[in-house]
Structures are given as C-alpha cells and as structure tokens.
N, C-alpha and C positions, 0 to 999 in steps of 0.2 A: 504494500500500500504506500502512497508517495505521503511523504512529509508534511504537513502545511504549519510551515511557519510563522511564526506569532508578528514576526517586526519584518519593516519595509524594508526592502534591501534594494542598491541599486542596479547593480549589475544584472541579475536576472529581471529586472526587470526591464530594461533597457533590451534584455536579449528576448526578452518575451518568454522565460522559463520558468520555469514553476518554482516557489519559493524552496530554498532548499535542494532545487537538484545540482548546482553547479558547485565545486569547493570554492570557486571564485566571489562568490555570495557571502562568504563571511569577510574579506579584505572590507567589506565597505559598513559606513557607521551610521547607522538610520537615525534620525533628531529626536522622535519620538516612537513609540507602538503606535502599530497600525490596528485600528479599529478592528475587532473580530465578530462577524456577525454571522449567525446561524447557517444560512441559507449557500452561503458561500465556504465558509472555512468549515463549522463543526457537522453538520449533515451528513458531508462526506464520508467523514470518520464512522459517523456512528450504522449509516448505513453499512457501510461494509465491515462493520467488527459486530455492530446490534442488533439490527432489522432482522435479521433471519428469528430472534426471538422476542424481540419485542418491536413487533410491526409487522413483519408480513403474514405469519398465521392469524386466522378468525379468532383466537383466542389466545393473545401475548403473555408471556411467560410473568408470573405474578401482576397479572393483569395492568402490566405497565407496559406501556405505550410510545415510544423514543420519536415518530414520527412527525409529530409537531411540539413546539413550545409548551404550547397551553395544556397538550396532553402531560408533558413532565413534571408542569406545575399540578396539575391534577392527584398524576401519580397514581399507584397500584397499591397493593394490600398491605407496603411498608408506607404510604402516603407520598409525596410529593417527593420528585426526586432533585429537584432544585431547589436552593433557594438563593436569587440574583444577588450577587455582591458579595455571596459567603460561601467559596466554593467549601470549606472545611467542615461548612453544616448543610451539604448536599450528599445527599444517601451516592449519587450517580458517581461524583468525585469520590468518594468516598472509596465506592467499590475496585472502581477504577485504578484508584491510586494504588490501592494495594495490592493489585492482581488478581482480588475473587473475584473481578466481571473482569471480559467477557473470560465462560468457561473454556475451557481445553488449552490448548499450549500456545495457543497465537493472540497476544496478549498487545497492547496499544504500545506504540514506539513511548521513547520520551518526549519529542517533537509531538506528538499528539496529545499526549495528557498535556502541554506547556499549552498549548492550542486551549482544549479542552476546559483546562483552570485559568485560562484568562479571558472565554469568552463568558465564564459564570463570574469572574470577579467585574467585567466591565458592566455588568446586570444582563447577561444571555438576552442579548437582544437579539431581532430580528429584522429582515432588511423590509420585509413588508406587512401588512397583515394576513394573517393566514387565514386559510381556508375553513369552513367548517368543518368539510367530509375529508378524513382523510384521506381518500382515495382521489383527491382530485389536487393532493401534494406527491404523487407517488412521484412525479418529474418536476423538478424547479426551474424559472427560470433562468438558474446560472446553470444548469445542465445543458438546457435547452438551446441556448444560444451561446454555447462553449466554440470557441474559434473553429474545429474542425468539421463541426457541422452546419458550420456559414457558406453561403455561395465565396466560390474564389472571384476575388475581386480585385480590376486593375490597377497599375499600381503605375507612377509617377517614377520615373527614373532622378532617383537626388541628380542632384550638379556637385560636385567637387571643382572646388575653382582655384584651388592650389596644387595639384598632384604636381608629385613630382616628374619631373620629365623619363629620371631612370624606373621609375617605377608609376605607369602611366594607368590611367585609367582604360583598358582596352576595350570592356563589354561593361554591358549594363552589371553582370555578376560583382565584376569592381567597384560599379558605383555605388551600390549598396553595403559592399563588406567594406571600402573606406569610410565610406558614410557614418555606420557605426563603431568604426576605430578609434573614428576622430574624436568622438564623444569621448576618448577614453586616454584622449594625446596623443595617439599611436598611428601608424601608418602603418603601409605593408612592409615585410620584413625585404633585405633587398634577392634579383633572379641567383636562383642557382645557378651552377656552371653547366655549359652543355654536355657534360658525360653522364652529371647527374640527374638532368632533364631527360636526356633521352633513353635513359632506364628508368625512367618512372613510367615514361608515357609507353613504352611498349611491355611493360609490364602489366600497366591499368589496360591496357586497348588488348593487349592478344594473350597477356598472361606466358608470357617466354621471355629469355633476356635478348638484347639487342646483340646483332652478333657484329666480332671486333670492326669490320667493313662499316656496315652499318654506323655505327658510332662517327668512325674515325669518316665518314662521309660527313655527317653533320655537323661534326667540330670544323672541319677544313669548309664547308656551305658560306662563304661570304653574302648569298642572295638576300635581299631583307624577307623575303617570304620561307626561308630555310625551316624552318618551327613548323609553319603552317604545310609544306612540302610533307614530314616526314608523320605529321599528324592525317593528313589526308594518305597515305601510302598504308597506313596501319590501319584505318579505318576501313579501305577495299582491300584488306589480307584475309581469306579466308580464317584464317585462326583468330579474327575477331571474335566471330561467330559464337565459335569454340572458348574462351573465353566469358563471353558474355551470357551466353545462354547457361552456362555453370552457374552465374548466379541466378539466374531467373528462373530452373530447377533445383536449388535449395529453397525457395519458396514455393514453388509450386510441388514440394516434396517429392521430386522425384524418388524412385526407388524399382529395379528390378525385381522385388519379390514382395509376397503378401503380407510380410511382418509374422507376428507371434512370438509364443517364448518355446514352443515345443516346434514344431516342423514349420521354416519358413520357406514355403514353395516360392520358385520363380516365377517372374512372370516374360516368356518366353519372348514376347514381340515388344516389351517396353520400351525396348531402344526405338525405336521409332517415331517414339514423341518425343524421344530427345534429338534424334537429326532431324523433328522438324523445328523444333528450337532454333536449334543449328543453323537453319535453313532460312528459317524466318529473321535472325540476326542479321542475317549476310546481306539478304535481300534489303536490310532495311525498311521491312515491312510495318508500316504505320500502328503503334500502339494499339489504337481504339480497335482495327482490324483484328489483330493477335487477341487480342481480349473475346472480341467476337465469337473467333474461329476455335477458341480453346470454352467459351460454354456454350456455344451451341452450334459449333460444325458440321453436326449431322439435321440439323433444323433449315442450316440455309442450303442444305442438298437435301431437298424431299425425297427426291427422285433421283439419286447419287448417277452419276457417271462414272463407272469406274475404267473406264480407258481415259480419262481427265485427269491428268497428275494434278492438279490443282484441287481437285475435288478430292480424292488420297486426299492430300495434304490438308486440309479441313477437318475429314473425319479422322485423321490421326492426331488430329489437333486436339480432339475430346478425350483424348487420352490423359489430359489434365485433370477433369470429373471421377479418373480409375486410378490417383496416384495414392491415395490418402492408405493406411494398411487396411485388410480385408480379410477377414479370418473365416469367413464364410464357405469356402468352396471343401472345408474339411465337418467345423462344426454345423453351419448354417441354421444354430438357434437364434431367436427374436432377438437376443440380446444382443448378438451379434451381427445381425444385420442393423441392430437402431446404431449400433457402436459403428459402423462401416459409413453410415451416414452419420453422423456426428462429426468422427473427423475428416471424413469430405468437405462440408460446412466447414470447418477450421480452415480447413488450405483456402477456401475461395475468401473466407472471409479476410482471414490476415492478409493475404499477398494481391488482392485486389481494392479490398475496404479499407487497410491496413484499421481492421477492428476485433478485437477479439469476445466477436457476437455469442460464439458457442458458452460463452460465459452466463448465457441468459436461459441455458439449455433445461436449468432445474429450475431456477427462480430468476425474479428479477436481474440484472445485471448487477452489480454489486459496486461500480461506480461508473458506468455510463449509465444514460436515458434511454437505456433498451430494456425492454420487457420480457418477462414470456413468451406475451403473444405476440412481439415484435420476431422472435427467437423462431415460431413458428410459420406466423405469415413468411419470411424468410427461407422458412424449411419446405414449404408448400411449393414455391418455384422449382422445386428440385422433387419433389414425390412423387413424380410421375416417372421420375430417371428411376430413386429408388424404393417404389413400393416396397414395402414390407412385404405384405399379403400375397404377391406374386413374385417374390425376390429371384434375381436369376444370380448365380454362383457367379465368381472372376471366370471361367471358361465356357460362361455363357453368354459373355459378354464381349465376344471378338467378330469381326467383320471378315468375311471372306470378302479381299481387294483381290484375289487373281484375276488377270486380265484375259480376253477369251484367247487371247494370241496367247497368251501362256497356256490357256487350258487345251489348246486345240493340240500342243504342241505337249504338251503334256499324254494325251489320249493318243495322239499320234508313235509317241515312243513307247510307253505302255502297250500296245497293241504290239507291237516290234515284238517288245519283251516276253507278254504272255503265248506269243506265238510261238517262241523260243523257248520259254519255260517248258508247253506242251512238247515238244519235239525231245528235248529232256527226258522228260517223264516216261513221255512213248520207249525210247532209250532202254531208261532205264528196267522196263514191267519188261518187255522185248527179251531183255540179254536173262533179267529173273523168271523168266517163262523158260527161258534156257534151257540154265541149271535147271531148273526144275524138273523136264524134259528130260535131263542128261540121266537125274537118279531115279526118275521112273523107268527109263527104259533099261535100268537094271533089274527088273522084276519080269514075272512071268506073268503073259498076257492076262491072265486071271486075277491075278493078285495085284495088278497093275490098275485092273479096271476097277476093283474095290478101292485103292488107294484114292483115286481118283472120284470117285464118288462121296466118298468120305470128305474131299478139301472143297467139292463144289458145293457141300452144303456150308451155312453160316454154325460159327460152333456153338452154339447155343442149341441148332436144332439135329448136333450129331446124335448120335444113340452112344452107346457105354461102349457098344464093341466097336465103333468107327471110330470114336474115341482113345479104346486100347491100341485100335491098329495103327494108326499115324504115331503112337505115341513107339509102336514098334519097329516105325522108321523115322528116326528124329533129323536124319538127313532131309528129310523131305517135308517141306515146309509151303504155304501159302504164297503164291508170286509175291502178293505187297511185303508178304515179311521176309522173303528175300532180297525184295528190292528196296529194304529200308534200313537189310544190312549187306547193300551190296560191297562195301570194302570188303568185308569178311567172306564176300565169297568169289570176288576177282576185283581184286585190290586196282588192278592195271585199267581197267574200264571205269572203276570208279573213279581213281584221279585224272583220267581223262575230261568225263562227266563234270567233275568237280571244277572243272579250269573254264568250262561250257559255262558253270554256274556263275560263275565269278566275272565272265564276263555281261553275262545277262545283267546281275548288280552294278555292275558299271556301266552298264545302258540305262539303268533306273536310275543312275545318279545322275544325269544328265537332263532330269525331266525340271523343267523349270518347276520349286517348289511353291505349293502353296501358302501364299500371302496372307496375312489376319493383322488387325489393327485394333487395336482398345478403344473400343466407343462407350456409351451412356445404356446406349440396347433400349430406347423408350420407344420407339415406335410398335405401335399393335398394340400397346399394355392399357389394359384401362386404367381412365385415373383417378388414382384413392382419392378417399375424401383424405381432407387433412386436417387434425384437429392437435388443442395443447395438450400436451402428455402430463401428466399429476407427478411431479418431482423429474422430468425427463423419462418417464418409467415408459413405457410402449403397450405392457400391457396394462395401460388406467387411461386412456384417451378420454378430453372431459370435452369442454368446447368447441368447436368446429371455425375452420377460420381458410379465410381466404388468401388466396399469395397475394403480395405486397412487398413496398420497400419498407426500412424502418421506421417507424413514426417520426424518430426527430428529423429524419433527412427526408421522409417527404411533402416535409413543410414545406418546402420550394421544388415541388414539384408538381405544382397546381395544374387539374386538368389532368396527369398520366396516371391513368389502370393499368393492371396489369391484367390481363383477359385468362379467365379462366381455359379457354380454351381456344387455340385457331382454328377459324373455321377454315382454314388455308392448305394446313397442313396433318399431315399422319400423325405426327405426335400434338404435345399440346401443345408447342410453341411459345411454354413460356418463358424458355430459357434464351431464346432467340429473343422476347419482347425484352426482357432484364437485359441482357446484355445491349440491345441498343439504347435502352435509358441510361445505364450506365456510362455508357462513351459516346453521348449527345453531346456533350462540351460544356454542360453545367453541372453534371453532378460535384458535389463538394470534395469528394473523396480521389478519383478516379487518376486524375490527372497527379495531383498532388503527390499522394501516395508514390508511384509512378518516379515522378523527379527527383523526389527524397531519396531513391531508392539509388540513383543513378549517381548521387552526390557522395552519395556516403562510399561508395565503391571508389569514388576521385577524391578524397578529399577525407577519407576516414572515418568518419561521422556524420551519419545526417544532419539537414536539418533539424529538424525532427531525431534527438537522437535513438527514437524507441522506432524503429520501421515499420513493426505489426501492430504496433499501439499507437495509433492517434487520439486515440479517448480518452477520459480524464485520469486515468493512470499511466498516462506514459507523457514526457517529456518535452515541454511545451518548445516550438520552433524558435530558436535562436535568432532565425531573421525571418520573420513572419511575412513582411513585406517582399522581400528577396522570394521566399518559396512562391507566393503568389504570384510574381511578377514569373517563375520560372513555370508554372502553371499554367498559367495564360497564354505565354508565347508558346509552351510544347504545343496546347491545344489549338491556337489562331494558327500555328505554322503547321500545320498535317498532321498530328503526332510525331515528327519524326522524330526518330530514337538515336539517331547518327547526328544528324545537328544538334541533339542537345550534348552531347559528346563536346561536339566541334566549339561550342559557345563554351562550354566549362574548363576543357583543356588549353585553351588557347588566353585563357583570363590570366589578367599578372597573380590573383591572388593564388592561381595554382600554379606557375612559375617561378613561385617561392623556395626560399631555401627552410631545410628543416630544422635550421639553429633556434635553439630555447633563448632566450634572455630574461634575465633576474627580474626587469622590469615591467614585459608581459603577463612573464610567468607567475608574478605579483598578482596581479587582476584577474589575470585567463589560466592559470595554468592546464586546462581539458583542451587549451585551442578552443572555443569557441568563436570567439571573435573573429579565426580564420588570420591571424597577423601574422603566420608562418606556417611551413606544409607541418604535417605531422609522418613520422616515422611509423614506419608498418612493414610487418613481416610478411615475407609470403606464404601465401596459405598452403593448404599439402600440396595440392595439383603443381602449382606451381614450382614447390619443392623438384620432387619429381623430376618434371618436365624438363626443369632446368638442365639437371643431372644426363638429362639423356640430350639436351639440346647442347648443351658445352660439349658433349663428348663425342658428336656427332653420330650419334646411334638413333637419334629419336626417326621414327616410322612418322609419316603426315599425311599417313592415308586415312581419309576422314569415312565417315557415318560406318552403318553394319554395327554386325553384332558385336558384342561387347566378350573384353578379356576376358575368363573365369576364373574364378578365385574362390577357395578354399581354405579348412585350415590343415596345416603339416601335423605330424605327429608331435610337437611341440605346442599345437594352440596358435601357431603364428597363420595370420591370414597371406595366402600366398598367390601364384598364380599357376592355378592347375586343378583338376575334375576329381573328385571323389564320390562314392555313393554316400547317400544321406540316408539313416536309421528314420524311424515311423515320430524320435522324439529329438530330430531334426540335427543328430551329431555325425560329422562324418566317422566315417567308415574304412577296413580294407585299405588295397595300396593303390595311389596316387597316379592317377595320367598325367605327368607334366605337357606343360604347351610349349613346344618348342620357342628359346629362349628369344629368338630374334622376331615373334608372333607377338610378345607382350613389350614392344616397343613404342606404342601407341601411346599419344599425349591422356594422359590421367579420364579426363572426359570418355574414355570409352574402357574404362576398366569396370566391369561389372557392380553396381551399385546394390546388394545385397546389403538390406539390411542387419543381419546375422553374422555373413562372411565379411569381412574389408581387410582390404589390402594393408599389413602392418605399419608402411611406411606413410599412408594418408593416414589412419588411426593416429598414430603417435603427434601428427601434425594436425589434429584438431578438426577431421574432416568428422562432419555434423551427421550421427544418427536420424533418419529423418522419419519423427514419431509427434505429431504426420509431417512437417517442416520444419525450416529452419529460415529465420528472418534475419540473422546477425550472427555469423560464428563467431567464440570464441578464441581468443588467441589467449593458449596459457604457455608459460617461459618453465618447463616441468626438468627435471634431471633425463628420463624417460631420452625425449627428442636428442641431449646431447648424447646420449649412451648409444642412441641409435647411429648416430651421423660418424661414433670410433668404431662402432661393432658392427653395423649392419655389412651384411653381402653382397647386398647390392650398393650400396654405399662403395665401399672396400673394392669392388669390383669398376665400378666408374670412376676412383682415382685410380687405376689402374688406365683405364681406358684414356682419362685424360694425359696421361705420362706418355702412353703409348700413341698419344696423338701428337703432341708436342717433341716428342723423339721424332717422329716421321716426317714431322712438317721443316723440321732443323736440326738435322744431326750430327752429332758432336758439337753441338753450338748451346754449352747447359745457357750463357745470355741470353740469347735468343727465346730459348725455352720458356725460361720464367718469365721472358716480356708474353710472350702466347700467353701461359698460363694465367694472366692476371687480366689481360684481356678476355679473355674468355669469360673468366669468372666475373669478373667487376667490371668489365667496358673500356676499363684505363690502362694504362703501361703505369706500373712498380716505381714510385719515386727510388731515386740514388739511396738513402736509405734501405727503403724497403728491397732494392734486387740485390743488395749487399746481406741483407738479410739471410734472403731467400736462399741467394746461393750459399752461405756457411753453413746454413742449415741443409742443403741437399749433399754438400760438400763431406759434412759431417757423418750423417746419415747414409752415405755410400761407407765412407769408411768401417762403419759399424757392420754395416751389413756384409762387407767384404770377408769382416774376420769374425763373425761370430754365425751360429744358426746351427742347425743340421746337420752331419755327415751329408746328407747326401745334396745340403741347400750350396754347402760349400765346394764341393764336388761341382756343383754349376758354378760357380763364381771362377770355379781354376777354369773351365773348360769357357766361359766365357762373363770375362769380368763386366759387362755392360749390363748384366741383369743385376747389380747391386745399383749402379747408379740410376735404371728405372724404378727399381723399388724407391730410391730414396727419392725420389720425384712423382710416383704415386703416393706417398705417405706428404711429399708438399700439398701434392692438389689433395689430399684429405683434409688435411691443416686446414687450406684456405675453404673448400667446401663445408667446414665448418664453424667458419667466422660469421660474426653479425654481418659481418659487406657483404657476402655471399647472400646473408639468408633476410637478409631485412632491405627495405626501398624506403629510401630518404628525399 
C-alpha cells in the first residue's frame, strides 16, 4: 500500500508523485503541515487495511462502520470510534496504534498511522458533506477524477530561453525535462562520448553490442547528421524486432507451456505469436492496429483467408488471449477454468490498461474506483472466448492455417507413400507365405491338408485337436506371424525391406506439415450469460451484468455501448467493439500506458515509474505534462512505435552522460528529474547474446521453432530433450541439440515456464505467472559465480582468445586492442593494454609450468596453447567486469 504522507513536500510535488514515493522528498523542508482531510489522505488507508470488515459486508464486524465520518462518530457496540482532536481517546487510534486492528499480519505502515493521528488531531475532517446512503460513497470524488482516468490532454510545449548551446534543447522531450530542472537550478548533465552513445543506443534499439567497425564508423562520422544516421540504420535492423518484441512478450506473458506445479505441458505452436511480435516490430506496424489484431484477430477475419499471410498473421495475433497459464487441458475442473480466465484478464488488463483490474475479482478494488461489477462487466467482453459451461481445453483451441497448396501436396506424397507402404506389405505376406509353403510341403499330403485347415480357421474357433496339431509343428506358423517376424526367418529380405521402409519415412518427411495457430476458439459457442460471482467463486453466480468499460473510465465515453452481440459476425464481436474503443485516440489509458512503457526501456524508468499500475497505488508521473504531451503526439502521429523511438533517442536528455553529482544526487538521487542517463545492466538475453555476438558464433537466423531446454542430471536448465514423468520431472538420458543449433539470439530459446535456461535464470529472466511489467535487476553472488564457472561462459573466452589469435597472430598488442573492442567498443587506454598484457604475460607463464602430466605434455609439444589459455582467462576477466555487463 503506498504511503500518504502527512507534510507538503516539494519535490514530489513539482514531479507530480505521490507523497513519499521518491527518497528525494525528504531533502526539502515544508513551512507548515498540510491539511489532512478524509476523503483524500485517510479513506485510502482505511479502505484497503478496513473495509473488507467494517464496510463492505451487510453486516460490519462489531457493527462499526469505517465508510463514512459520521458513521465513526456513531460507532458500533464499543461506541464511537473517534473523537476529533483527541486521537489518544479514539477507540480506532487506539486499536491501530497498537497492532490489534487491522487483524492478521498486515498491519498499517508508520507513515499511515502519522497520517491516520493527524487527520483525528486536526478534528477528522472532511473535504465535503457526505452522503446519507453509504453506498452512494462506495467511489469518491478524489478516486474518480485521479489523473489517470482523465482524458489525455494537450499540452503547450514550455520555451526555455537560455539553453545552453552545448546542450541544446532538441525535441519537445527537452523542453519539458529542462523545464522542470530548472525549477531545481539544474540543467542537463553534459553528451556522452560517442563510444558510449553508440553502445547505449544499439543496445536499447536491437539488444546486441555494436561491433568494433560499427563504433569506430561513428566516432570517425564528421557529418552533422552522424547520431541520426546510425539511429535510423538500427531502427531498419531486423534484430530491432527481436529486441523489442522481448519486451512486449514479458507483458503480454509470453510463455511456451501451460504452467502448473506438477506437469507443465508445452505449448507446441506458441512460437508463433512471438514471430508475429517479431514481425509486427519490424514492420513498424501502428500501435492501435497491434492492439486490435492481438484481441480480436479472429473477429476482423469472419470468414478467414487462409492463403492470406496477412490474415495468419491476425489470427496468430490472438495468440495473446492463450498466453496467460492454463491448467485445464489435464484437470479441466470449474476452478480451473474461472483461474485460466482470471489470469487472462490480468495480462490484458496490466499491459494494455496498465491497471491491475483483477484486483476487483473478489470485492471491490481495494484502492482504485473499480468495482465488482466493474471486474465483471469487464469479464463479460471476454465470456464468450471463455465460457465456463462449454470450456474447450488449450488443444482445443488451435486453428488448422494449412494452406490447400500444402495440403494438396501433402495428399499428393502421402498417396506416393501409402502406395509404397502397400507394395511393402505385399512383400512382405509374399516371401511369409513362402516359408510357410516351404515347411508345409514337408508333410505328407494328408497331414498337410489338416495342417492347413487348422491355420485357415481364426484361433478362437480351432477345436482342441487342431489346436494340439499346429502346436505339433511349431515351425509352422500363420503368414502374419511370420511376417511380423520376418528377420527371424530371413534376416536378408528383411533388411532389404527395412531400407524400402526407411525410405518411405523419408518420403513422409517431406510432406509439408500441418500448421495450427493459438486462437480465442469463440466462434459457434453460444454466449453465456455473464453474471458477479459471490467472492470471485464460479460456483455462486449472483447478479447478471452486461459487458462494458469500467465505470470510472466510461465517464468520457459518452454515447459508446458495447453491443451485446454483432449482428455482423459469427462470434459476438465484442472483442472486436473493445478493442476499437480502446485505440479510438481518446481513451485515457491506451496511448499512455503504451509511451510509458517505451520510456522506461530508454531511459530506465518510467514515467510513471509503476508500468502495470497507473491506479492509485502505483507511482504518480514525474512529468505529467511531458507523458501527455508524449501521448498525444504517439496518437495525432499514427501510432507509430519507431518515431517514438526516433523522438526519444535522438533528445539531449538521452545523450547524457551517466555521471552522478553530489548536487543532483542531493534532490534527485532515483534520477527522476532525468538530469543525467542512468546506469543499467543488461538483462539475460542480452547477456547471452552478447557472449555469442563478440565471439562471432551467434546464428541470426530469425523466427521457427524455439531451442529446447531441459534440466541435466544436476537440476541445471540446459539445452536438450528429455522425457517428462506424469508429475512433470524429467527423466532417462538426454538428446542433446547439437551444439552449433543453440546458437540463436536468446529470443528463440524455448520459454518454459518450468524448464529455463540456467544462464537467463541467474540473470533475472522473469517467470511469467501470468507476466511481467518490470524485471528485476538483482547484483546476487549466484550471477558472479556463474560468469568464473559456467561452461559456456568458460567456453566463449575461449572462443574469444581463439578469435583474436586468428585475426593477429603472434601480435599479443594487437590482440588485447581486438579484445576490448569487442567487448567494450573502445581500444585499452596505455594503462589498461599494459595491464592486460602483464597479466596474459603472467598467466602464460603459469600455465606453461604448472597443470597436468599430460596438460604439460601439450605445452612441450606446443607452447602457444599456454598463451591462448592465458588470453581466454583475459576475455573471462573482462566478460566479467561491470563494462562488459552494465550500459552507461
């Protein structure tokens, strides 16, 4: 629960953050207390630590009442739980203070009781008169007209009329982050150097470091458009995409498998929705569009075309609606289907809304103005996707995309096959008729023809002596059961046959496979009715409600229903009508949400520094102005998602250098103010990628199916197939994937929820239970231990040694200028290659005279393998420095 602090403070407020979220907020000294009035500071609180027992049931817990003032003056069966001006002879303080309210372990911060005891010492006032009924206080007006459920509104670009010339005002983004520097005496901090600009920016744009060319192009670029050159070349790099779309499936939770704690099944075609991610990055495909096409792709294809790659790409776009976990297709109890929709509802609502609706799932919202019924009319746009009552399992829910050219071509080899398979068989019964043949006609006519009468009946209907008599020639057996062990009875016809077979399997491998895409599956299904569920339970449905947007947000959407059904189309269309109210250009959320999301990946932090939370528990926009004005223009310019790139990176304020100063750091120490970049590590992918891009091994062959990953007999997640027990542990011994297969940039390493790859794990890649809005970055012992021990670590300074040997040999200067290039972008100050080389210099020596029998045995027969050791053990060194692993 967020803070609300008792005294005015400047600095957040100037930032427009909420009292108490920035450390910066304490450096400033407020004249007097700020006035505490009910409806704005204590409400909050008490709703979400109170209200579940004294408020929202029909009958509150000692019949006390927290919901309005005058109900606490009233009071319950200990009397009145206030009295104004004397928090110390208030039952409510009282309880409070001490910890025996509210019950169980989550108990009021100190910040809130300071809150709490000073809005009863000022006389617990309130900002207006309340209402009789209390249900007609269930939303206040400071909920209701809480910034983020305002229409976004245009905004005035300041004027700065002193910038400095070295540090210019270039985009509107400057004139607003000067603007409020100024207030604070501060300017921007001054540019970085161009080695460190141009590892930022293709690390933010494609997620790979710049390679040494690269760099050393931009540094020698005398043109005045050189920045903007090497900005627009990384923006049409395919591995933009690649990149970009990584974040925008941590929010949309991507995940290859269904989740669970006992067996988490794959989900076989998921990759799909991520090269269309992929695809839709590249393209630069317009926000509102992507929004569309991911909730209702199959609504604006009624009548799908599936020889239309465009139309595919749609219906694999609803593959967003099937990302959330789904544990249904093993248990598929009620419980588990309301749970499969519930957190479906979370992914859409967080990474679209940026609102964390499903909070309203049992009861009211607990500090937004969402309801229950808001929770459900919400849920109702979507119950036609997932009826309960007709639930279809996750492999009931896949689209046969094969195109007819494939199927044709398909039935065409098939028919090859089968024809060959028969000719086979013929073969085979032929040569076991043989035999057969062969040890009858060892018998005497007589006893021949009994034999023979005896196989031509079925054995069920032999008699006891036809029975005994085959059993008294056990040479003589049934054609099929000869011919089912023809190796045993001519070995040479059967490996013959067998070679026939094996090519036939390679004729069936050849058939273009059938294609399946993760869709929503609503078309045909009737549509439930949809009602509030009594505590979120499924089986207590109470009132009946219609789909809709949330109350507070469709205050400004006068005039738009949402139509219970299209008379238009096969399904109900309401996800199709949502989604175009949604990205009409005025919803509050959509756009916003959206830019925040884009900033905080450039620049570290959002606006807004909570991304799934814009509600009144998440962290009020630092440039309020600036977000809108970013808002506006995404949505007056197309959506486009590459110009808003282009507007952000190309700003002095992200041209900055990352240096801290005592005097910022005073005021701002989080960076809010933006008066210098901030420092950031790379995230796993990045890790990774990197590792295989310095060393020149990385594979950039994009979309398909994804690496597999497993765990080893040690637990560690690796890359290779194992079978999986019923209670979801692998098994038995391991298929590896051949080693030059798992050279693919991180984005197409199999996303198992269960299984992950050790080296993203340790680097903080996000479980996604159902998404992720902001990973963490933790600095753990774990990551360093990895970067001395791991194998593949260990193995790619190797690789780098053995690259830098190859590229200049016998030239160790040479070497370490490659190697710091590679890794950092720069050539080794005089210092540091003096360094570098005593250290490789030293580290040869060791290795020459110490090791193994038989390590040393190599060193006599050739002494250059000490000295790449000791220049794989440099590139370990530096692959494990902060330069390496952090962007400045």
């Amino acid at each position: 629960m967020r803070s609300h602090a008792i005294l005015g403070l400047a600095l957040p407020i100037l930032l427009g953050a909420t009292p108490g979220a920035m450390a910066a907020d304490k450096a400033a000294k407020p004249a007097a207390p700020t006035p505490v009035v009910f409806e704005r500071d204590v409400r909050p609180i008490l709703k979400a630590m109170c209200f579940h027992c004294h408020g929202e049931e029909p009958k509150p817990k000692g019949e006390l009442d927290l919901r309005l003032v005058r109900l606490m003056h009233q009071g319950g069966e200990s009397g009145p739980a206030i009295v104004p001006g004397k928090p110390d002879e208030s039952p409510l303080w009282e309880r409070v203070a001490s910890d025996e309210m509210p019950e169980g372990s989550k108990k009021l911060t100190a910040a809130q009781k300071a809150t709490l005891r000073a809005w009863i010492e000022q006389g617990a006032k309130t900002a207006r008169p309340e209402p009789t009924d209390p249900a007609l206080a269930r939303f206040t007006e400071e909920e209701r007209t809480f910034w983020a459920f305002q229409p976004v509104r245009p905004q005035v670009v300041p004027t700065i009329p002193n910038a400095s010339p070295d540090r210019p005002i270039r985009t509107p983004i400057d004139a607003f982050l000067a603007a409020k520097l100024a207030q604070f005496g501060h300017g921007f901090a001054p540019e970085a150097d161009r080695v460190t600009l141009i590892r930022r920016l293709t690390y933010d744009l494609i997620g790979l470091p710049p390679t040494p060319e690269e760099v050393q192009a931009f540094v020698t670029d005398a043109a005045p458009n050189a920045y903007e050159k090497v900005v627009d070349r990384l923006l049409a790099s395919p591995h933009y995409g690649e990149r970009w779309a990584r974040h925008w499936l941590d929010v949309a939770g991507y995940a290859e498998s269904e989740g669970g704690v006992g067996l988490d099944r794959l989900r076989p075609v998921a990759y799909k929705y991520r090269d269309y991610v992929i695809r839709s990055f590249n393209a630069d495909k317009p926000y509102d569009q992507f929004v569309r096409e991911q909730l209702a792709g199959d609504e604006l294809n009624p009548t799908p075309n599936l020889t239309d790659p465009k139309t595919i790409d749609q219906l694999t776009a609803t593959g967003f609606l099937r990302m959330a976990p789904d544990l249904t297709e093993g248990s598929n109890v009620l419980a588990d289907r309301n749970q499969a929709v519930a957190e479906s509802l979370k992914v859409v609502g967080t990474a679209i809304l940026g609102l964390t609706v499903g909070c309203a799932q049992c009861h009211d919202h607990r500090y937004d103005p969402i309801s229950i019924d808001d929770y459900y009319r919400f849920r109702a746009i979507f119950d036609p996707m997932y009826n309960l009552k007709t639930w279809k399992k996750p492999s009931q829910r896949l689209l046969d995309v094969t195109t007819k050219e494939a199927r044709a071509k398909a039935a065409e080899i098939e028919a090859v096959a089968s024809q060959r398979t028969k000719a086979i068989y013929d073969k085979v019964m032929a040569r076991a008729k043989e035999i057969q043949q062969a040890e009858l006609a060892k018998l005497e006519a007589v006893e021949r023809k009994r034999v023979e009468d005896a196989l031509a009946l079925e054995a069920a209907k032999r008699s006891k002596e036809q029975v005994a008599l085959l059993e008294k020639y056990p040479n003589i057996k049934e054609v099929t059961t000869v011919g089912n062990a023809l190796e045993l009875y001519d070995p040479k016809t059967h490996q013959q046959l067998e070679k026939e077979r094996a090519e036939v399997a390679k004729l069936r491998e050849t058939k273009p496979p059938t294609e399946y895409v993760m869709i929503p599956a609503e078309a045909g299904q009737p549509i439930p009715e949809s009602a509030v569920m009594f505590r979120g339970d499924p089986e207590q449905p109470k009132a009946k409600v219609a789909p809709g947007e949330l109350e507070v947000l469709a205050q400004h959407a006068a005039g738009w229903t949402l139509p219970a059904k299209s008379p238009n189309l096969p399904t109900s269309g309401r996800r199709l009508a949502y989604a175009q109210y949604l990205t009409n250009g005025k919803h509050p959320l959509t756009a916003r949400v959206m830019v925040n999301r884009i900033w905080m990946h450039h620049f570290g932090k959002g606006i807004v520094a909570t991304p799934n939370e814009f509600g009144m528990n998440g962290d009020r926009p630092s440039h309020p102005e600036l977000l809108d004005w970013l808002a506006d223009d995404f949505v007056r310019n197309g959506w486009q998602i590459k110009r808003l790139h282009r507007l952000m990176v190309t700003s002095t304020a992200y041209r900055q250098v990352a240096t801290r100063t005592p005097e910022l750091d005073a005021i701002d120490p989080d960076n809010r103010l933006v008066g210098r970049m901030s420092v950031r590590r790379l995230d796993a992918e990045s890790v990774r990628d990197s590792l295989l891009a310095t060393t020149g091994k990385l594979d950039r062959t994009m979309f398909g199916k994804s690496m597999p990953v497993t765990e080893d007999l040690d637990g560690r997640g690796v890359f290779g197939i194992r079978e999986v027990n019923i209670f979801g542990k692998p098994y038995g011994p391991m298929t590896k994937v051949p080693e030059a297969e798992t050279w693919r940039r991180s984005i197409y390493v199999q996303a198992s929820r269960s299984m992950v790859l050790s080296m993203l794990d340790t680097f903080d890649l996000p479980v996604m239970s159902p998404n992720c809005d902001q990973r963490r970055t933790t600095n753990v012992p774990p990551q360093s231990l990895l970067m001395l021990n791991d194998a593949d670590v260990v193995k790619a300074s190797e690789w780098l040694g053995e690259r830098v040997t190859k590229e200049h040999p016998g030239k160790l200067d040479l070497q370490i200028d490659r190697l710091a290039k590679l890794l950092f972008g720069a050539a080794p100050t005089a210092e540091e290659s003096q360094l570098y080389r005593s250290f490789v210099e030293q580290q040869t020596a060791y290795f020459s005279a110490n090791g193994t029998p038989q390590w040393l045995a190599k060193v006599k027969k050739s002494p250059a393998v000490a000295r790449n050791r000791a220049l794989a053990l440099l590139a370990q060194t530096l692959i494990s420095s902060n330069r390496f692993l952090y962007v400045d």
